[in-house]
PQR file of N, CA, C, O and H, with PARSE charges and radii, in Angstrom:
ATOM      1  N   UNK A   1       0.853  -1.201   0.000 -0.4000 1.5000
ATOM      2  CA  UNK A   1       0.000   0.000   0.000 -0.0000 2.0000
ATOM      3  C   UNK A   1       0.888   1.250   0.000  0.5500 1.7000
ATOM      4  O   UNK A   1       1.505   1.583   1.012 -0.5500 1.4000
ATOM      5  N   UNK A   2       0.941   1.922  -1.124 -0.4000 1.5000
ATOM      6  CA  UNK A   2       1.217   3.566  -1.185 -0.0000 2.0000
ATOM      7  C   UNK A   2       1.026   4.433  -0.496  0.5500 1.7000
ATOM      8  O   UNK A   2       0.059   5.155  -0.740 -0.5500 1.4000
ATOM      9  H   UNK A   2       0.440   1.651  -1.946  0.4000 1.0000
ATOM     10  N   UNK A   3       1.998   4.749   0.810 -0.4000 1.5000
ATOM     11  CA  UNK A   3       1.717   6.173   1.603 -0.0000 2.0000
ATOM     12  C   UNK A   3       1.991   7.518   0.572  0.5500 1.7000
ATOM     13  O   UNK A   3       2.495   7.467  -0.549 -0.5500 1.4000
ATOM     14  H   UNK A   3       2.783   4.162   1.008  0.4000 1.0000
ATOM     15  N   UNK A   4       1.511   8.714   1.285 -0.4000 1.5000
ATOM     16  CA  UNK A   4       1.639   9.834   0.502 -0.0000 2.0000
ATOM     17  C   UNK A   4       3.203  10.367   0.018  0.5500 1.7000
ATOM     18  O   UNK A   4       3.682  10.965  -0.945 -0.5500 1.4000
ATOM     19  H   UNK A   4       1.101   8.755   2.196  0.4000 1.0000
ATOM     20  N   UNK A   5       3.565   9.915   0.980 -0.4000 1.5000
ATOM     21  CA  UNK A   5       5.428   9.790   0.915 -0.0000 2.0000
ATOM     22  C   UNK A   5       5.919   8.995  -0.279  0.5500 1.7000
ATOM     23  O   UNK A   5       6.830   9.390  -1.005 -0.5500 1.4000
ATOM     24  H   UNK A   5       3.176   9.429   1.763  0.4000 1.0000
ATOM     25  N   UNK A   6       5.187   7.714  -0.463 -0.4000 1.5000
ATOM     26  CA  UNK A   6       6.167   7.381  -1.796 -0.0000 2.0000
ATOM     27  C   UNK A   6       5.109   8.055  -3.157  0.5500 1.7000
ATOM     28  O   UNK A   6       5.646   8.293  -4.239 -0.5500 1.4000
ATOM     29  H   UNK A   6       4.446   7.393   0.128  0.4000 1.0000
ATOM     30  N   UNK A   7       4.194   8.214  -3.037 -0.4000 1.5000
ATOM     31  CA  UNK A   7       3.008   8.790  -4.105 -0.0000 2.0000
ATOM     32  C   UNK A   7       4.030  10.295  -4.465  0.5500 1.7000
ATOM     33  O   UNK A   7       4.102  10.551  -5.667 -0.5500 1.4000
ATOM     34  H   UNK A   7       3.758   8.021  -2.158  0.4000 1.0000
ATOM     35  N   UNK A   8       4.736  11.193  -3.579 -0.4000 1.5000
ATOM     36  CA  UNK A   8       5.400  12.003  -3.774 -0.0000 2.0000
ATOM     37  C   UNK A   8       6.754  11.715  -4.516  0.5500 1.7000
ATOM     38  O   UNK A   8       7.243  12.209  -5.532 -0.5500 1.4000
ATOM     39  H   UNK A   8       4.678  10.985  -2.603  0.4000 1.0000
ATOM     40  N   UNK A   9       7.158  10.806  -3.708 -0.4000 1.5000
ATOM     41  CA  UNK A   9       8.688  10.117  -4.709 -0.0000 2.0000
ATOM     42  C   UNK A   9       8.329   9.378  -6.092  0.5500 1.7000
ATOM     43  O   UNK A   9       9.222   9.138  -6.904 -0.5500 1.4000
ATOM     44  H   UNK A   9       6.761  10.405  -2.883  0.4000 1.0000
ATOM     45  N   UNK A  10       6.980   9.024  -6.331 -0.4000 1.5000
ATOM     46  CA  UNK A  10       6.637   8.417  -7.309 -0.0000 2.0000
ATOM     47  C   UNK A  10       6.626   9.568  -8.346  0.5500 1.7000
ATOM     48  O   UNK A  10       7.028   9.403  -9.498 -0.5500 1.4000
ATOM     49  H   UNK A  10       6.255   9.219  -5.670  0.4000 1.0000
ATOM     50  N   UNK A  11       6.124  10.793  -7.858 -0.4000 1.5000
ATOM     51  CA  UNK A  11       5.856  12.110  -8.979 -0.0000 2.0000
ATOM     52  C   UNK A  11       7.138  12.429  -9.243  0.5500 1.7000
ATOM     53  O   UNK A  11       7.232  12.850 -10.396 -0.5500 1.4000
ATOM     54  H   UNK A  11       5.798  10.927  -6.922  0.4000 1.0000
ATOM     55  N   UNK A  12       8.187  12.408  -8.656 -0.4000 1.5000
ATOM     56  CA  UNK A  12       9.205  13.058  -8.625 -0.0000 2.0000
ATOM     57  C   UNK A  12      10.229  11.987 -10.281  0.5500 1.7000
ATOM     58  O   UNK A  12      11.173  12.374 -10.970 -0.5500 1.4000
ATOM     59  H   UNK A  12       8.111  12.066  -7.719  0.4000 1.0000
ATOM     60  N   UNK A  13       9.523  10.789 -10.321 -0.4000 1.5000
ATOM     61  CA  UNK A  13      10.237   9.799 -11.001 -0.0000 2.0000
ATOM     62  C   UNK A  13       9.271   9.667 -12.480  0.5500 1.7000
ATOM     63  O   UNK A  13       9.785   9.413 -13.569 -0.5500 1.4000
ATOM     64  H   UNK A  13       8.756  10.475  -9.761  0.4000 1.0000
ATOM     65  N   UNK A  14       8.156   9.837 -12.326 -0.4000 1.5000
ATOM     66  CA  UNK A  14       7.321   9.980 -12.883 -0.0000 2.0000
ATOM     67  C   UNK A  14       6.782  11.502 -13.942  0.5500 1.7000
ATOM     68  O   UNK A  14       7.037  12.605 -13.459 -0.5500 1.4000
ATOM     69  H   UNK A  14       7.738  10.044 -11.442  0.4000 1.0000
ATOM     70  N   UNK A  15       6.261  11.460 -14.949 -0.4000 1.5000
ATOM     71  CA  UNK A  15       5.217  12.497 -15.013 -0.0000 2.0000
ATOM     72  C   UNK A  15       4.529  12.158 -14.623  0.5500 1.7000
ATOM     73  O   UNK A  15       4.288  10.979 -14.363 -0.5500 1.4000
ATOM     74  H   UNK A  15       6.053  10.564 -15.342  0.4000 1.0000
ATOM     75  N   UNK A  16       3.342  14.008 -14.233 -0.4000 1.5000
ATOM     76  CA  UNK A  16       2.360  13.976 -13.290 -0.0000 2.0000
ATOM     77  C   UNK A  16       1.612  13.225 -14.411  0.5500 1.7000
ATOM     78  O   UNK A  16       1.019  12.330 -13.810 -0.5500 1.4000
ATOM     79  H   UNK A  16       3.537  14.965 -14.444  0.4000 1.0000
ATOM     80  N   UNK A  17       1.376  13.138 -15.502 -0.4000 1.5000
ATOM     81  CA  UNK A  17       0.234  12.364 -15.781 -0.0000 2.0000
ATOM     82  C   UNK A  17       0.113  10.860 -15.732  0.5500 1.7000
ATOM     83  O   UNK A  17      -0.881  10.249 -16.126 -0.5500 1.4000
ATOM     84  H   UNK A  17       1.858  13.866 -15.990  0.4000 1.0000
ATOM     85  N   UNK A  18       1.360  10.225 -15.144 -0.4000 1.5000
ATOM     86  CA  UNK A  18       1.401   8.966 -14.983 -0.0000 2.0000
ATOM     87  C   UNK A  18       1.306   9.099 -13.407  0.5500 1.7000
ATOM     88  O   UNK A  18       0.414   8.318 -13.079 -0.5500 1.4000
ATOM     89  H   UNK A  18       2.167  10.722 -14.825  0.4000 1.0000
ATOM     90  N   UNK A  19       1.680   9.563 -12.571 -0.4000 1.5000
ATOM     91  CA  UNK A  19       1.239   9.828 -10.904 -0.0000 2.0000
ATOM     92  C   UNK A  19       0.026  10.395 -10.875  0.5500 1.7000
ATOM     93  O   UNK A  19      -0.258  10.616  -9.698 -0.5500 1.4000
ATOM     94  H   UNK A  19       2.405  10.198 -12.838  0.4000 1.0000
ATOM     95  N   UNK A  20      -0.733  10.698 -11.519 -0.4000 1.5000
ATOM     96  CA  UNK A  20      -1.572  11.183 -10.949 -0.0000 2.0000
ATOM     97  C   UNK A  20      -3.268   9.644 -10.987  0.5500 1.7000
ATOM     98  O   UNK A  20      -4.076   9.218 -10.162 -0.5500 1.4000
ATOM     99  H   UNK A  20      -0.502  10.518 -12.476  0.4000 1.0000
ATOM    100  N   UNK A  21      -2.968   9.400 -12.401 -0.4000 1.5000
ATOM    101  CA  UNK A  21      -3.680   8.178 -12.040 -0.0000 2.0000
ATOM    102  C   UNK A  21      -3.315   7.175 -11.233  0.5500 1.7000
ATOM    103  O   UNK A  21      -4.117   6.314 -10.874 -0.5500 1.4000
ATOM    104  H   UNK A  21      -2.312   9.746 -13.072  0.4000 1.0000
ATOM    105  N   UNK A  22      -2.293   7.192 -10.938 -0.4000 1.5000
ATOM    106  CA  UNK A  22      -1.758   5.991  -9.802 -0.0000 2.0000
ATOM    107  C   UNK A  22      -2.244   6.721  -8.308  0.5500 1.7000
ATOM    108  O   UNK A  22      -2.516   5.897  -7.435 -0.5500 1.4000
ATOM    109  H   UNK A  22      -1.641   7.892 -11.230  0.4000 1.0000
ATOM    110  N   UNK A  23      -2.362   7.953  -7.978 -0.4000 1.5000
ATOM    111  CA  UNK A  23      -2.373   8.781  -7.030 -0.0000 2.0000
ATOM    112  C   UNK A  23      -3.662   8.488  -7.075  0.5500 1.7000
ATOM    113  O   UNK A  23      -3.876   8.339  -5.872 -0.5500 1.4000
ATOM    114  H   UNK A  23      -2.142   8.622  -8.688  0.4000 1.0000
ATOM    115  N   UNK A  24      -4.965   8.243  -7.753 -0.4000 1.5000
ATOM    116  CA  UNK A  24      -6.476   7.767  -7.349 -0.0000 2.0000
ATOM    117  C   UNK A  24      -6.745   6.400  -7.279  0.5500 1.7000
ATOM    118  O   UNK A  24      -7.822   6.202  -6.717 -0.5500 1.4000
ATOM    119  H   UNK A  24      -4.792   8.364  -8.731  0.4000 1.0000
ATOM    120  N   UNK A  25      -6.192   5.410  -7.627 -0.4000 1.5000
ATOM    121  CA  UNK A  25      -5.634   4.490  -7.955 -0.0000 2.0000
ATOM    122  C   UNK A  25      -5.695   4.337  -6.382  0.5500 1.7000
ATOM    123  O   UNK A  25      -6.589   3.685  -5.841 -0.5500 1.4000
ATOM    124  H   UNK A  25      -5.317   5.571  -8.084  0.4000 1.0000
ATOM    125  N   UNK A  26      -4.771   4.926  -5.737 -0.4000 1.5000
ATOM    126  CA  UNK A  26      -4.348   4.218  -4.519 -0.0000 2.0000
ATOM    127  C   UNK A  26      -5.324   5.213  -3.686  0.5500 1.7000
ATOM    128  O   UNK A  26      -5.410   4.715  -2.563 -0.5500 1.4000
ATOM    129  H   UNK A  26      -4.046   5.455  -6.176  0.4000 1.0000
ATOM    130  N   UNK A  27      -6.077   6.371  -3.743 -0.4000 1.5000
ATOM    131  CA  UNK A  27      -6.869   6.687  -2.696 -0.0000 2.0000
ATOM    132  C   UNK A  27      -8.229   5.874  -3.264  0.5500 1.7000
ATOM    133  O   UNK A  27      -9.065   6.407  -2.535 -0.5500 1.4000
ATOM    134  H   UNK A  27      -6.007   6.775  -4.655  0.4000 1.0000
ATOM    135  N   UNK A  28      -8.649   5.353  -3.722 -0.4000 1.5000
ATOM    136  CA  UNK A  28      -9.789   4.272  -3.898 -0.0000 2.0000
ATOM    137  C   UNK A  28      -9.476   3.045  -3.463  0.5500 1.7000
ATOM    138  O   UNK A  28     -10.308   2.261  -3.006 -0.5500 1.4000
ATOM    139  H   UNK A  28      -7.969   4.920  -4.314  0.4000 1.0000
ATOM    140  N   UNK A  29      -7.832   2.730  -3.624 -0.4000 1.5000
ATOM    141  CA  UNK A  29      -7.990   1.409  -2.937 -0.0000 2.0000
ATOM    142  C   UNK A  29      -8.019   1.224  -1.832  0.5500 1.7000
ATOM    143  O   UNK A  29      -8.484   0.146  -1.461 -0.5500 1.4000
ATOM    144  H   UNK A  29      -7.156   3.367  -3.995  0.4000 1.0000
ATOM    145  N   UNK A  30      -7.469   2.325  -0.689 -0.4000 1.5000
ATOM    146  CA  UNK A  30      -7.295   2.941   0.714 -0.0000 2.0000
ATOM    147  C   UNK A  30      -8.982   2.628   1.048  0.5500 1.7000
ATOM    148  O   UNK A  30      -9.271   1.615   1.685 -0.5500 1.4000
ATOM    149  H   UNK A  30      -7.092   3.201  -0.990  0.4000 1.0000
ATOM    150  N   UNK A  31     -10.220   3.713   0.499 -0.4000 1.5000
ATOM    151  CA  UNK A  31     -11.101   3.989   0.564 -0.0000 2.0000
ATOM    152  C   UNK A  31     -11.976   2.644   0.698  0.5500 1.7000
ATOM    153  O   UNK A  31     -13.076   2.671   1.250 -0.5500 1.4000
ATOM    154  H   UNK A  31      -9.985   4.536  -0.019  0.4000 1.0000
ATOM    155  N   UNK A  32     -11.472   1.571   0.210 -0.4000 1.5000
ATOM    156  CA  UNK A  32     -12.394   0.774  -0.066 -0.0000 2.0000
ATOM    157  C   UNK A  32     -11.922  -0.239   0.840  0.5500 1.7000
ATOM    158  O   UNK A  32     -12.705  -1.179   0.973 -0.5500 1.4000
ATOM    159  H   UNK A  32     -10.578   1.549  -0.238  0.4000 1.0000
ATOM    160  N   UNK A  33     -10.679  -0.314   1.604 -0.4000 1.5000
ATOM    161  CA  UNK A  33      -9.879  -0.722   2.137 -0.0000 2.0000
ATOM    162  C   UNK A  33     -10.858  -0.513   3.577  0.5500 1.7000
ATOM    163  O   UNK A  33     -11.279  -1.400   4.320 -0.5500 1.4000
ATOM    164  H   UNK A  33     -10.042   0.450   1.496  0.4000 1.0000
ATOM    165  N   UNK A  34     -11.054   0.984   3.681 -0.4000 1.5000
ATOM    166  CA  UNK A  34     -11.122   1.387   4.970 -0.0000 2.0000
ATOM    167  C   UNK A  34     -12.367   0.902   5.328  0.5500 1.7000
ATOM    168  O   UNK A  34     -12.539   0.490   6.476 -0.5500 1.4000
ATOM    169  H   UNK A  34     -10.712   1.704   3.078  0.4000 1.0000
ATOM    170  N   UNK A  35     -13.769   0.884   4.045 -0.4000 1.5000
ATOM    171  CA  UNK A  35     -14.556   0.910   4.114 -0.0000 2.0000
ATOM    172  C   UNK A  35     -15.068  -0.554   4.434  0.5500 1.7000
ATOM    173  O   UNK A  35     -16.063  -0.502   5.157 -0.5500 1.4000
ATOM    174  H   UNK A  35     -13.629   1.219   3.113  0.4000 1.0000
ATOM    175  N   UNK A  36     -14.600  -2.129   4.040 -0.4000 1.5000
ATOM    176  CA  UNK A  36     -14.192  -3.003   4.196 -0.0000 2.0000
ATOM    177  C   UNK A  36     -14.020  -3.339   5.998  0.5500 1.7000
ATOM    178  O   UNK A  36     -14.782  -3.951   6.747 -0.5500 1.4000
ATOM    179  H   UNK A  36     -13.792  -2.171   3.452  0.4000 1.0000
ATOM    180  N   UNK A  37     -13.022  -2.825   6.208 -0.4000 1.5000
ATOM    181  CA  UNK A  37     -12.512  -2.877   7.828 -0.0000 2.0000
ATOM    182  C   UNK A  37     -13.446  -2.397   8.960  0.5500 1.7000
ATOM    183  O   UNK A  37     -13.448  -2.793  10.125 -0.5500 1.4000
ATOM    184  H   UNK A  37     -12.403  -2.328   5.600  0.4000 1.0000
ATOM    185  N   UNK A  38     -14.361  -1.323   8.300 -0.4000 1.5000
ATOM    186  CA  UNK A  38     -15.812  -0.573   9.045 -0.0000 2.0000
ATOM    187  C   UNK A  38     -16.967  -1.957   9.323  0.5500 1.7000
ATOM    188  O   UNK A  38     -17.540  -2.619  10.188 -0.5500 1.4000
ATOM    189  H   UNK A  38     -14.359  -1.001   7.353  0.4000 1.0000
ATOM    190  N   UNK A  39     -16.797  -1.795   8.073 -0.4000 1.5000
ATOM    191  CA  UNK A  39     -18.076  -3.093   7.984 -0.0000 2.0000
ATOM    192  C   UNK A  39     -17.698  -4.193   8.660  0.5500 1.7000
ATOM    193  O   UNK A  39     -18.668  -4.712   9.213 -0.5500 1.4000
ATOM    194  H   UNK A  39     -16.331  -1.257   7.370  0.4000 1.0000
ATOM    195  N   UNK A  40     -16.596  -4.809   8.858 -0.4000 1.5000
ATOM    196  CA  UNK A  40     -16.474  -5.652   9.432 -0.0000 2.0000
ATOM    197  C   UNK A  40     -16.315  -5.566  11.255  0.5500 1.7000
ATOM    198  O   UNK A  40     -16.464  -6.406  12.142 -0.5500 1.4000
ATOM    199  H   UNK A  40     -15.808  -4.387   8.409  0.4000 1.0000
ATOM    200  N   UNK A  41     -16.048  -4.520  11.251 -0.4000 1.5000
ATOM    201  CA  UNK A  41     -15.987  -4.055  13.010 -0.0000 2.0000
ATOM    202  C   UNK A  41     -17.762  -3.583  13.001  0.5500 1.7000
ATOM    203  O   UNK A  41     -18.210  -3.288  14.109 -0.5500 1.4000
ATOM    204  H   UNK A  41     -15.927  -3.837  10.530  0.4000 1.0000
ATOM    205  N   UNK A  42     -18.498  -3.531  12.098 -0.4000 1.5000
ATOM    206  CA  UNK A  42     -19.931  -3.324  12.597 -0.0000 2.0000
ATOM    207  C   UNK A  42     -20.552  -4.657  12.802  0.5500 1.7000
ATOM    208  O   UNK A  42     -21.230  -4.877  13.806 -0.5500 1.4000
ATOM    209  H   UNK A  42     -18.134  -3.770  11.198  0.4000 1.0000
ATOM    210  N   UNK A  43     -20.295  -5.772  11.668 -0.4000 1.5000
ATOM    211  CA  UNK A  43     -20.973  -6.965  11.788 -0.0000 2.0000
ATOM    212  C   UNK A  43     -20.148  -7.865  13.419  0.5500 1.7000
ATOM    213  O   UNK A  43     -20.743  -8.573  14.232 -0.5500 1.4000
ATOM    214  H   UNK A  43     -19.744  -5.594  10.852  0.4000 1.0000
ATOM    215  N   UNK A  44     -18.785  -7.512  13.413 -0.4000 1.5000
ATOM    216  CA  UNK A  44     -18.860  -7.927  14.692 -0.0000 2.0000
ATOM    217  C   UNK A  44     -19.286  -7.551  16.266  0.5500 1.7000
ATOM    218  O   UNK A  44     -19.324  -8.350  17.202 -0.5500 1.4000
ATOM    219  H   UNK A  44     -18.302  -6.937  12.752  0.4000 1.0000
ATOM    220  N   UNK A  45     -19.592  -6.141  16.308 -0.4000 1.5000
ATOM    221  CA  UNK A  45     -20.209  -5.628  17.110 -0.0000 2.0000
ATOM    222  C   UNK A  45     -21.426  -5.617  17.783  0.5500 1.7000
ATOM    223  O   UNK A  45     -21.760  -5.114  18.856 -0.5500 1.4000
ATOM    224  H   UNK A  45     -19.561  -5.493  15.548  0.4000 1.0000
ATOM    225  N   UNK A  46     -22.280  -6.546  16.588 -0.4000 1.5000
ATOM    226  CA  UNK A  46     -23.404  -6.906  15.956 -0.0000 2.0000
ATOM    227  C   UNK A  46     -23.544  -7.853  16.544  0.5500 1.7000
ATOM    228  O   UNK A  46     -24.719  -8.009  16.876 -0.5500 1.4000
ATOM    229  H   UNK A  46     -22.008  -6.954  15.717  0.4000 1.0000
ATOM    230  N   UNK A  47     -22.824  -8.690  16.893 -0.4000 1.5000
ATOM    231  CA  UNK A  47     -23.212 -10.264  17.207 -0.0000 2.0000
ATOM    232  C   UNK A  47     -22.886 -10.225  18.751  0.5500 1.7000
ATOM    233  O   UNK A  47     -23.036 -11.235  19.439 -0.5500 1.4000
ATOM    234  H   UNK A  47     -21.869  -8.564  16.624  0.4000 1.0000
TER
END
């Protein structure tokens, strides 16, 4: 998983137009990541 730290070293190696889709890329996979880990601390809370 891509912190903002290498997403920055990635631009730096990169053009922005190749970082920048990788840069949503990895906040959707975070997002869906997080959203995943919610749900699962609700269904166990649940029981």
């Amino acid at each position: 998983m891509l912190t903002a730290a290498d997403i920055i070293t990635l631009q730096k190696g990169y053009k922005l137009i190749h970082s920048f889709p990788i840069f949503l890329l990895t906040q959707t996979l975070t997002g869906v990541y997080i959203q995943v880990l919610k749900s699962k601390e609700s269904l166990t809370a649940a029981e």
